[in-house]
CHARMM-style PDB file with segment names, atoms N, HN, CA, C and O in Angstrom:
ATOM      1  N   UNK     1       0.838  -1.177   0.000  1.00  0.00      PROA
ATOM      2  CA  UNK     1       0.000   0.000   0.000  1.00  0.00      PROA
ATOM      3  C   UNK     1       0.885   1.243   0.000  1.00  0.00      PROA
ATOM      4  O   UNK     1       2.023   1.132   0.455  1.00  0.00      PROA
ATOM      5  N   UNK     2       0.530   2.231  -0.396  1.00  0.00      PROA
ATOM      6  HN  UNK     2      -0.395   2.322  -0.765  1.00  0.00      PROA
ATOM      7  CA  UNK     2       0.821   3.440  -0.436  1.00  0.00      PROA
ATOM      8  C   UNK     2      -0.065   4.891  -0.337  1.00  0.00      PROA
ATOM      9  O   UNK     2      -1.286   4.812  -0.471  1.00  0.00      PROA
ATOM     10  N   UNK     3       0.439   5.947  -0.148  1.00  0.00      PROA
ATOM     11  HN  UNK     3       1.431   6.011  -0.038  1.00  0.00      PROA
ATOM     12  CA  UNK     3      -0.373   7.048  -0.195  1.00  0.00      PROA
ATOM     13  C   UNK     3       0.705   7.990  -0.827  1.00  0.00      PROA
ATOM     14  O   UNK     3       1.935   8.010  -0.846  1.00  0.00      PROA
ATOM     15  N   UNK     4      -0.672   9.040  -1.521  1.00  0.00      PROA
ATOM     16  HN  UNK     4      -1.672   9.023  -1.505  1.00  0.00      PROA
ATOM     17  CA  UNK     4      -0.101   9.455  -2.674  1.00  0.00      PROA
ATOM     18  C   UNK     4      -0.914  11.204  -2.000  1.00  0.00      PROA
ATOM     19  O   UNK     4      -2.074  11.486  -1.703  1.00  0.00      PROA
ATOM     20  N   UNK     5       0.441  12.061  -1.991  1.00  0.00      PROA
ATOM     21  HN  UNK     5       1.384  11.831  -2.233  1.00  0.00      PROA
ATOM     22  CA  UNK     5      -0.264  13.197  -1.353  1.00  0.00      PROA
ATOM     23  C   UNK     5       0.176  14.443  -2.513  1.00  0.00      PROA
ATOM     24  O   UNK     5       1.209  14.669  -3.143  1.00  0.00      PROA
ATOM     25  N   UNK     6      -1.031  15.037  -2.442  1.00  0.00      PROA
ATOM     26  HN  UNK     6      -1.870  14.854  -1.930  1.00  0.00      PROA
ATOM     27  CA  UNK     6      -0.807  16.072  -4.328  1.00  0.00      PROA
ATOM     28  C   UNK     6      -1.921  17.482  -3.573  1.00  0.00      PROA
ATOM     29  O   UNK     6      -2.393  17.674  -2.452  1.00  0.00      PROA
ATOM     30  N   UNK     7      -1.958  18.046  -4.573  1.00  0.00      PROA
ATOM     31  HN  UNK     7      -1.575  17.890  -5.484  1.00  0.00      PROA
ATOM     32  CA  UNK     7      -2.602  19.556  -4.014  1.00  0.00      PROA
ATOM     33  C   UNK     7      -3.791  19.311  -5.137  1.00  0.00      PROA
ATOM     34  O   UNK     7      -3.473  18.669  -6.138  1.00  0.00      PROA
ATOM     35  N   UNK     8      -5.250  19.833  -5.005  1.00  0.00      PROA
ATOM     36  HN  UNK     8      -5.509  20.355  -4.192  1.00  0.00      PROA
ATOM     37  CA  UNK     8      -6.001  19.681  -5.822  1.00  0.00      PROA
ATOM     38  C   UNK     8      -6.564  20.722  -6.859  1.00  0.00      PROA
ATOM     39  O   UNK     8      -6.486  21.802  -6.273  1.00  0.00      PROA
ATOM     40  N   UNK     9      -6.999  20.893  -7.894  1.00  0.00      PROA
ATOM     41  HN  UNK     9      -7.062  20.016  -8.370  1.00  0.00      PROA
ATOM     42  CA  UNK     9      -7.447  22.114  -8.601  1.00  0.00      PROA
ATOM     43  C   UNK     9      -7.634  23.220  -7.676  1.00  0.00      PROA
ATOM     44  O   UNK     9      -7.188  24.272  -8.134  1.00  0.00      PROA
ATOM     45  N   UNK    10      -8.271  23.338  -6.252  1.00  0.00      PROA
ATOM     46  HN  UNK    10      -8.633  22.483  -5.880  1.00  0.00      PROA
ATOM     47  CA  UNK    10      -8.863  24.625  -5.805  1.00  0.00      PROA
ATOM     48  C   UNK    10      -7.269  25.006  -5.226  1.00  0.00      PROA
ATOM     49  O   UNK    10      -6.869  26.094  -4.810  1.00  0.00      PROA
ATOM     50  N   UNK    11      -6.540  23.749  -5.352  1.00  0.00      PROA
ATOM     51  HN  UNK    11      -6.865  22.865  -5.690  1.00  0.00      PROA
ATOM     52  CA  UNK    11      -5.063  24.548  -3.971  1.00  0.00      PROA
ATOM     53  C   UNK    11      -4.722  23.851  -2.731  1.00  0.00      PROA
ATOM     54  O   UNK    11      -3.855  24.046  -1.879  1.00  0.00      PROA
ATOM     55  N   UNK    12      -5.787  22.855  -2.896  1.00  0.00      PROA
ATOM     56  HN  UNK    12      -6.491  22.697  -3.588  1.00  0.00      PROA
ATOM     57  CA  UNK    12      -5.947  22.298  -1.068  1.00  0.00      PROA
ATOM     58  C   UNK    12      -5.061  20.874  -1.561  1.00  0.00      PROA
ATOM     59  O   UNK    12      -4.967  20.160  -2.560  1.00  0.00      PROA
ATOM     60  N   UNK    13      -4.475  20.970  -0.135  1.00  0.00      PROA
ATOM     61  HN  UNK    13      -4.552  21.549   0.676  1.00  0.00      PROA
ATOM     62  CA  UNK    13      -3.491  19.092  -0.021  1.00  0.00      PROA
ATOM     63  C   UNK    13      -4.501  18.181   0.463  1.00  0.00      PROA
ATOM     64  O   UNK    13      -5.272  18.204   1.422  1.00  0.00      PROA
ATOM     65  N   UNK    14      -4.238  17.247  -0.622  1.00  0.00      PROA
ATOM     66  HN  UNK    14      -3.611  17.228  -1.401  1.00  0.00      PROA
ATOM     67  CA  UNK    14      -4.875  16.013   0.270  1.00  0.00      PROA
ATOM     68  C   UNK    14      -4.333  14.516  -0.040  1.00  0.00      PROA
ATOM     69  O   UNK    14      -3.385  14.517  -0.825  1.00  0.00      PROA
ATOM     70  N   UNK    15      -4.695  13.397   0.362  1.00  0.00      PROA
ATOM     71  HN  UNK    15      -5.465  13.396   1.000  1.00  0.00      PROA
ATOM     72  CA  UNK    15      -3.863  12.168   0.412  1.00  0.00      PROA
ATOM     73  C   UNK    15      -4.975  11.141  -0.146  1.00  0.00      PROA
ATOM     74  O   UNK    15      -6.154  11.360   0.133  1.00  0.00      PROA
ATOM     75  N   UNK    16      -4.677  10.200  -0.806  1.00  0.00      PROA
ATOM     76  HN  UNK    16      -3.720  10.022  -1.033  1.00  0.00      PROA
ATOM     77  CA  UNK    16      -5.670   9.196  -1.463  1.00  0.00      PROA
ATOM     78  C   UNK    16      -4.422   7.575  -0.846  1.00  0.00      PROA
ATOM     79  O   UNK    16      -3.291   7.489  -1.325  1.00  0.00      PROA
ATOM     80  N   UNK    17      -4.906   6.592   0.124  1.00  0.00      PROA
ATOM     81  HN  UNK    17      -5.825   6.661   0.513  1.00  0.00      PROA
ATOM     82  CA  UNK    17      -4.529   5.504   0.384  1.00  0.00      PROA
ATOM     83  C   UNK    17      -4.569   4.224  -1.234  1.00  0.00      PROA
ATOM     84  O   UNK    17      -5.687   3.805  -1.533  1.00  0.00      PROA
ATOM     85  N   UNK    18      -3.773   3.909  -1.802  1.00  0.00      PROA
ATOM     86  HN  UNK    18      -2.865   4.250  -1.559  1.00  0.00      PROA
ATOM     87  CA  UNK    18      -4.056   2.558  -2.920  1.00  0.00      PROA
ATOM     88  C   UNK    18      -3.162   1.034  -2.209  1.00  0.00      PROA
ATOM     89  O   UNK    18      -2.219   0.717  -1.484  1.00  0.00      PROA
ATOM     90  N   UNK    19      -4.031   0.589  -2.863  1.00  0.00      PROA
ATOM     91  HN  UNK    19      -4.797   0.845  -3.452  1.00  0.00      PROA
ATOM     92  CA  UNK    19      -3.573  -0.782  -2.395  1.00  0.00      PROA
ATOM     93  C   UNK    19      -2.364  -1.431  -3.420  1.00  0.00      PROA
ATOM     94  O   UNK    19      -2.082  -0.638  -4.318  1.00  0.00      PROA
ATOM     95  N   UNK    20      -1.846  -2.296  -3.452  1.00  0.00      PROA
ATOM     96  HN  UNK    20      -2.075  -2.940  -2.723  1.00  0.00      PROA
ATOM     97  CA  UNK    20      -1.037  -2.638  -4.012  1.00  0.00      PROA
ATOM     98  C   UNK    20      -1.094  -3.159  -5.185  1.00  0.00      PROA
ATOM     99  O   UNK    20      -0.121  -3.754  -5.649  1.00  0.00      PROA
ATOM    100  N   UNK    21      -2.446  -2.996  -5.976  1.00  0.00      PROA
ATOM    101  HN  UNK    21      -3.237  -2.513  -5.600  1.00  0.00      PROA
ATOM    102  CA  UNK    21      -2.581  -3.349  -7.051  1.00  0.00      PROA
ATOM    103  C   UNK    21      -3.096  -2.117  -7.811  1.00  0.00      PROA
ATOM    104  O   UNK    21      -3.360  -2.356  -8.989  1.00  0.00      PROA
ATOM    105  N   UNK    22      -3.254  -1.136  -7.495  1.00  0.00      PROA
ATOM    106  HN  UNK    22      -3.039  -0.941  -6.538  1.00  0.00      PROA
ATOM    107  CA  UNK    22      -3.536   0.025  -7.647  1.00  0.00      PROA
ATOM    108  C   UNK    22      -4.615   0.700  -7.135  1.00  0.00      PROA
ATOM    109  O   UNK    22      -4.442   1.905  -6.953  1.00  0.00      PROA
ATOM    110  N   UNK    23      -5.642   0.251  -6.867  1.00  0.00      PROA
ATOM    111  HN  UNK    23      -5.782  -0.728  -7.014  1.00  0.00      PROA
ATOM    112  CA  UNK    23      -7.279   0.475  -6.497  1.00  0.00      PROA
ATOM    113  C   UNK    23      -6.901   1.250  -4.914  1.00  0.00      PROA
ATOM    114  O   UNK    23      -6.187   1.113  -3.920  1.00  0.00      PROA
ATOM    115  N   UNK    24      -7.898   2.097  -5.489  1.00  0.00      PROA
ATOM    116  HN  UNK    24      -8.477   2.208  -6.296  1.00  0.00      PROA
ATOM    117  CA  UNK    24      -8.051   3.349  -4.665  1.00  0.00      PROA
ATOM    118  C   UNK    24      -9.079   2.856  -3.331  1.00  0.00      PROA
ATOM    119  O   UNK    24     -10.189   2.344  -3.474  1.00  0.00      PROA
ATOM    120  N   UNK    25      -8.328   3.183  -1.871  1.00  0.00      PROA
ATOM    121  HN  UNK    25      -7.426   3.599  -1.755  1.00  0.00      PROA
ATOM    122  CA  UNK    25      -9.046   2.223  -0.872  1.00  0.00      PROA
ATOM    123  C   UNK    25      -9.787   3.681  -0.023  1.00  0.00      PROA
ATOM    124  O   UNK    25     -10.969   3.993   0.120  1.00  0.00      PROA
ATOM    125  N   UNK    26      -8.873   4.165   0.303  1.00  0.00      PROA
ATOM    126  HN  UNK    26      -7.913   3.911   0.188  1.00  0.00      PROA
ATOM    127  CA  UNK    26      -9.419   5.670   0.592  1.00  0.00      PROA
ATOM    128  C   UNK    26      -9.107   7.185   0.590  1.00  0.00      PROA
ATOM    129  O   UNK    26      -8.152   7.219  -0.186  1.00  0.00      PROA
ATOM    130  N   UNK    27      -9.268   8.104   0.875  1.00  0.00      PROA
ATOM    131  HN  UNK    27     -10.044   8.076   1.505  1.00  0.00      PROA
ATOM    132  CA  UNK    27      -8.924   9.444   0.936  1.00  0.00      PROA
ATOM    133  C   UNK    27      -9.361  10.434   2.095  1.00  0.00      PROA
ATOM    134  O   UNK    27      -9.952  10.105   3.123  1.00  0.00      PROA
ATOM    135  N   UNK    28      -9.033  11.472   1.800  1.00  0.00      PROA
ATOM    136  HN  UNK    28      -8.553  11.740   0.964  1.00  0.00      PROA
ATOM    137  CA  UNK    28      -8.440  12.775   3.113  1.00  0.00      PROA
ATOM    138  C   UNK    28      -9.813  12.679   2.858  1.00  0.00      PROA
ATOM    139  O   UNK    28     -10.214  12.094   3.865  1.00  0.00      PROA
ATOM    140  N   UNK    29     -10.946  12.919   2.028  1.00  0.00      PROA
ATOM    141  HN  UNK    29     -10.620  13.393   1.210  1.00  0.00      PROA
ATOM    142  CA  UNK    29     -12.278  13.608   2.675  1.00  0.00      PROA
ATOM    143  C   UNK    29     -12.096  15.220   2.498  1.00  0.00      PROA
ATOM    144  O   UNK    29     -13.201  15.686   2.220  1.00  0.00      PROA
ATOM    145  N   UNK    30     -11.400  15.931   2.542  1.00  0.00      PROA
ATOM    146  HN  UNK    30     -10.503  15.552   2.768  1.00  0.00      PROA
ATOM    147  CA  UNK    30     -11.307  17.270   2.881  1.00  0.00      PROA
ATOM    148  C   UNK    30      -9.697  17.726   2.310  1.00  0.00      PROA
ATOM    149  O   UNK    30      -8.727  16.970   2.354  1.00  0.00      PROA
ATOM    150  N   UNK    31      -9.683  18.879   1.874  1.00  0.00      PROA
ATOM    151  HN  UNK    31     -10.471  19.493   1.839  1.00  0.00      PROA
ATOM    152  CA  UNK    31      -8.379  19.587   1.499  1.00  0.00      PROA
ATOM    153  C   UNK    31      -7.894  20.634   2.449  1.00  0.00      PROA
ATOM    154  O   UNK    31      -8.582  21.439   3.075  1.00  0.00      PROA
ATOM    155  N   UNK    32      -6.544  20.485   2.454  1.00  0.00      PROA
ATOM    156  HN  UNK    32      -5.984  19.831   1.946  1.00  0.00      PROA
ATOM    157  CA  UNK    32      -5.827  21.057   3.999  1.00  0.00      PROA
ATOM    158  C   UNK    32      -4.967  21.819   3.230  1.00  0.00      PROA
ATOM    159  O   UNK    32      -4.164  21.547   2.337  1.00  0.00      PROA
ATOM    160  N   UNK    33      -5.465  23.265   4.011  1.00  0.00      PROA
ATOM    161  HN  UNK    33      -6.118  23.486   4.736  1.00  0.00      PROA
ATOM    162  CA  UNK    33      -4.529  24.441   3.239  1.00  0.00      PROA
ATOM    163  C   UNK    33      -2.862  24.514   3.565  1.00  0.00      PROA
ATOM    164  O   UNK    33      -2.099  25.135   2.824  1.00  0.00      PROA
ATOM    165  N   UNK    34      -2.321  23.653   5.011  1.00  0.00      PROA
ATOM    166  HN  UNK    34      -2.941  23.149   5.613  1.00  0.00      PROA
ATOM    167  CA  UNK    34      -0.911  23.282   4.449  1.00  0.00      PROA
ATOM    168  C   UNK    34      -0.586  21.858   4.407  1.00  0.00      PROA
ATOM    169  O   UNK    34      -1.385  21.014   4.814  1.00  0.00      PROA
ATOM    170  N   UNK    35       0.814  21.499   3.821  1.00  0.00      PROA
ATOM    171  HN  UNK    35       1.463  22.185   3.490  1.00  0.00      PROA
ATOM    172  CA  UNK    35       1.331  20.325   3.271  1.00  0.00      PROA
ATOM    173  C   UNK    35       1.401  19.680   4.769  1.00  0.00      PROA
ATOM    174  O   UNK    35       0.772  18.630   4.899  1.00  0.00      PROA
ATOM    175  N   UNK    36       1.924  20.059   5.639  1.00  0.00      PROA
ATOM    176  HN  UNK    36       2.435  20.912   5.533  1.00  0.00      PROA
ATOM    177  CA  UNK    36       2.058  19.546   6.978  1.00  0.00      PROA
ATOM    178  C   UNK    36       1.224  18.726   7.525  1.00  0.00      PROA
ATOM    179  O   UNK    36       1.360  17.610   8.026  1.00  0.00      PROA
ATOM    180  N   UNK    37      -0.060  19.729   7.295  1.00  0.00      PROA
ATOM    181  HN  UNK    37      -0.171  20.635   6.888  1.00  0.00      PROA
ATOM    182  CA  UNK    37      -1.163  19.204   8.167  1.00  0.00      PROA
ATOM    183  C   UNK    37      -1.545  17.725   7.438  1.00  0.00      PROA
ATOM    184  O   UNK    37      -1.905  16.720   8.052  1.00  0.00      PROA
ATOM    185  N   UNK    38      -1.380  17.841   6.015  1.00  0.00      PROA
ATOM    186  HN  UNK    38      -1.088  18.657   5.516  1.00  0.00      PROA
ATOM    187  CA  UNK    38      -2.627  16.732   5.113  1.00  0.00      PROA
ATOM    188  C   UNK    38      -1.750  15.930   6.058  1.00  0.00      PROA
ATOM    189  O   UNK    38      -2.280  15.220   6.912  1.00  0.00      PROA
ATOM    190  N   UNK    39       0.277  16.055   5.880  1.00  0.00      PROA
ATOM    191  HN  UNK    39       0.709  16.632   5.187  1.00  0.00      PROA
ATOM    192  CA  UNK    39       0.953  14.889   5.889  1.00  0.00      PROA
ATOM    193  C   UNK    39       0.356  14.472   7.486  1.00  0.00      PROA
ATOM    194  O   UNK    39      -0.012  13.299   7.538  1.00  0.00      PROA
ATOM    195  N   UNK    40       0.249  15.025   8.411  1.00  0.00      PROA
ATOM    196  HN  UNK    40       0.548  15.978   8.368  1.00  0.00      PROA
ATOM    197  CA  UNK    40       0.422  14.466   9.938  1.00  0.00      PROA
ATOM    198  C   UNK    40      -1.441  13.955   9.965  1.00  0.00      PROA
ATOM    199  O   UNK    40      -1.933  13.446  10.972  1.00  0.00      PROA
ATOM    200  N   UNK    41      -2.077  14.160   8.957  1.00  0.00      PROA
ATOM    201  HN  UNK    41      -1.676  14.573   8.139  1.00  0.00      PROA
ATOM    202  CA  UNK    41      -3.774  13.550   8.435  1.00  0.00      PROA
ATOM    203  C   UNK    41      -3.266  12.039   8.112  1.00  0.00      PROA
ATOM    204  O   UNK    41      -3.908  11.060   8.494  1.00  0.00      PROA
ATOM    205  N   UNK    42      -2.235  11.951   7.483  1.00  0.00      PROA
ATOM    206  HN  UNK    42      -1.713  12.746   7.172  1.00  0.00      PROA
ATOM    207  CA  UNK    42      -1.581  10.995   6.849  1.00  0.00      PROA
ATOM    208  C   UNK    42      -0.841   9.913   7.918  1.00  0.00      PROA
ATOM    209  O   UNK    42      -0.859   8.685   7.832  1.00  0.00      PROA
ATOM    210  N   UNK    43      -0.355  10.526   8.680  1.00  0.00      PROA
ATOM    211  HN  UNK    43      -0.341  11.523   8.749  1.00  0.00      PROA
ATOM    212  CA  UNK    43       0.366   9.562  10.012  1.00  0.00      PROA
ATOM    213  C   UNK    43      -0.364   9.229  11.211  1.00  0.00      PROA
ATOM    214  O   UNK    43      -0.015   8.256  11.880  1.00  0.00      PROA
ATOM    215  N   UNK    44      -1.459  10.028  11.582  1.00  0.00      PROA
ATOM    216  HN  UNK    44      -1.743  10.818  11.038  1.00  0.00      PROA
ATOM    217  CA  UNK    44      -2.045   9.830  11.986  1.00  0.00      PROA
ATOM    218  C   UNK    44      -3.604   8.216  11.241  1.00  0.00      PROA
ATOM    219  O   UNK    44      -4.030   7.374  12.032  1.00  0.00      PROA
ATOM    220  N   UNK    45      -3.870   8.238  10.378  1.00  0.00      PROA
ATOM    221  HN  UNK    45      -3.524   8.922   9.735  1.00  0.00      PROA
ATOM    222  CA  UNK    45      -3.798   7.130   9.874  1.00  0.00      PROA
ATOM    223  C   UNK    45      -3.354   5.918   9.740  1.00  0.00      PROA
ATOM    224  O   UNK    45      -4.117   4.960   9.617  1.00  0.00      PROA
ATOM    225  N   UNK    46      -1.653   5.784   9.752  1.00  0.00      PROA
ATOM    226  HN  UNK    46      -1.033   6.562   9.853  1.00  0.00      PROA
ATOM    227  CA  UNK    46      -0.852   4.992  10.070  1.00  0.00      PROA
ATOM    228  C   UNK    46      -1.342   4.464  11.448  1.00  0.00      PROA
ATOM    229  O   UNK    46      -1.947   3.399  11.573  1.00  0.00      PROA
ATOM    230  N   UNK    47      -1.055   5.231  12.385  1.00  0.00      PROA
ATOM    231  HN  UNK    47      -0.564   6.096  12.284  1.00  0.00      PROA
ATOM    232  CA  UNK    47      -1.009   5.111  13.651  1.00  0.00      PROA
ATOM    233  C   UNK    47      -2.035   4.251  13.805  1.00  0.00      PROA
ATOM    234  O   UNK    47      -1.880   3.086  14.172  1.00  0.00      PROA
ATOM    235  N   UNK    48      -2.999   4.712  13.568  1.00  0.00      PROA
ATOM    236  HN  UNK    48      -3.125   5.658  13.270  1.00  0.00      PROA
ATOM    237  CA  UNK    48      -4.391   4.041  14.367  1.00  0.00      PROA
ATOM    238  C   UNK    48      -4.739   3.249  13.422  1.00  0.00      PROA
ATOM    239  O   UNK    48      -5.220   2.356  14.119  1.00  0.00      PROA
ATOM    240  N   UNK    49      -4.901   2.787  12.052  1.00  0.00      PROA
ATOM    241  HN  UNK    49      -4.511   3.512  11.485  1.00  0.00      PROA
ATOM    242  CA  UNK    49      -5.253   1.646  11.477  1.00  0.00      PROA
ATOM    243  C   UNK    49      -5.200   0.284  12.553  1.00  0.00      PROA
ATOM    244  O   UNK    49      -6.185  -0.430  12.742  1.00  0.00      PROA
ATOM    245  N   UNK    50      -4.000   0.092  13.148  1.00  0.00      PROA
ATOM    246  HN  UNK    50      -3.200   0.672  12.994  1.00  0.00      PROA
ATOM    247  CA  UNK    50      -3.622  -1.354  13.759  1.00  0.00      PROA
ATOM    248  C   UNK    50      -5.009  -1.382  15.209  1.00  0.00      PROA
ATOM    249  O   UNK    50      -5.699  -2.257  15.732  1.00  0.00      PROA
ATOM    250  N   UNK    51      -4.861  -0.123  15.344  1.00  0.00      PROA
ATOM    251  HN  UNK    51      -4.300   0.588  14.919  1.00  0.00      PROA
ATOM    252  CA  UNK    51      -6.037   0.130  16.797  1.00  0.00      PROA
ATOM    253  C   UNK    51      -7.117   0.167  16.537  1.00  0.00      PROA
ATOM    254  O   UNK    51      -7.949   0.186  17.444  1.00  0.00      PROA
ATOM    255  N   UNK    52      -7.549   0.196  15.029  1.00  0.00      PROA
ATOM    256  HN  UNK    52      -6.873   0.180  14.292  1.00  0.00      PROA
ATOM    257  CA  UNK    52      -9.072   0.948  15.369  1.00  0.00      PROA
ATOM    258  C   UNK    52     -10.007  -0.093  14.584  1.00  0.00      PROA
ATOM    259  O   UNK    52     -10.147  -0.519  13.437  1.00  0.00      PROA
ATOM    260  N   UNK    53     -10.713  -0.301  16.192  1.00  0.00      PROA
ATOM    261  HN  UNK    53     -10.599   0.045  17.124  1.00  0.00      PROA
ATOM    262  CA  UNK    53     -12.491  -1.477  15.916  1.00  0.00      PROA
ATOM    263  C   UNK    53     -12.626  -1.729  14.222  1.00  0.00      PROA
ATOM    264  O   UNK    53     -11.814  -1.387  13.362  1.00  0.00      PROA
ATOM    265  N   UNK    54     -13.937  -2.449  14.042  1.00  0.00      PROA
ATOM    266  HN  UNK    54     -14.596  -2.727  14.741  1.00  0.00      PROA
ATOM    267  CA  UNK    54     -14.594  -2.627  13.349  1.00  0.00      PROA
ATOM    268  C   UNK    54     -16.148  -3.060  13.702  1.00  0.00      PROA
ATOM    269  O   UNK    54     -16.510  -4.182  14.056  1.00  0.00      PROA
ATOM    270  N   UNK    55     -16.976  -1.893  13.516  1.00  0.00      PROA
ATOM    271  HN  UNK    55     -16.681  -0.982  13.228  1.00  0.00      PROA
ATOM    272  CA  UNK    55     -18.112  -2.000  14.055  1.00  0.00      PROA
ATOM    273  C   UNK    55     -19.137  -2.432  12.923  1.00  0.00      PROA
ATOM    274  O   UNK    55     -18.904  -1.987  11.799  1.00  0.00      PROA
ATOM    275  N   UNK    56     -20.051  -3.105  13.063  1.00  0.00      PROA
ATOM    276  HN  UNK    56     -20.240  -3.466  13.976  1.00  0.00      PROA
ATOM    277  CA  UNK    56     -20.859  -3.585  12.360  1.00  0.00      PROA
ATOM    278  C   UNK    56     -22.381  -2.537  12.693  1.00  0.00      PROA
ATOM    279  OT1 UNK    56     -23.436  -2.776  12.105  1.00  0.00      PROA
TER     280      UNK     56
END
């Protein structure tokens, strides 16, 4: 997997998660007016994937 972090037509950063075959699994949801923030949107992700439920 990877994430792929780019700025969008309006200006805003954001991050799209792909899986290893290419297919797009998820994204920021929202554009972050600096590079910093999308990235620590981005690690913060990391982080908690291994922690976080699955609720039905």
């Amino acid at each position: 997997m990877y994430f792929k972090l780019y700025k969008d037509t309006a200006g805003y950063w954001r991050w799209t998660l792909f899986a290893v075959n290419g297919r797009k699994i998820a994204d920021s949801g929202e554009g972050y007016v600096n590079k910093g923030d999308c990235q620590s949107a981005i690690d913060l992700v990391k982080s908690a994937s291994a922690l976080t439920p699955v609720l039905e």
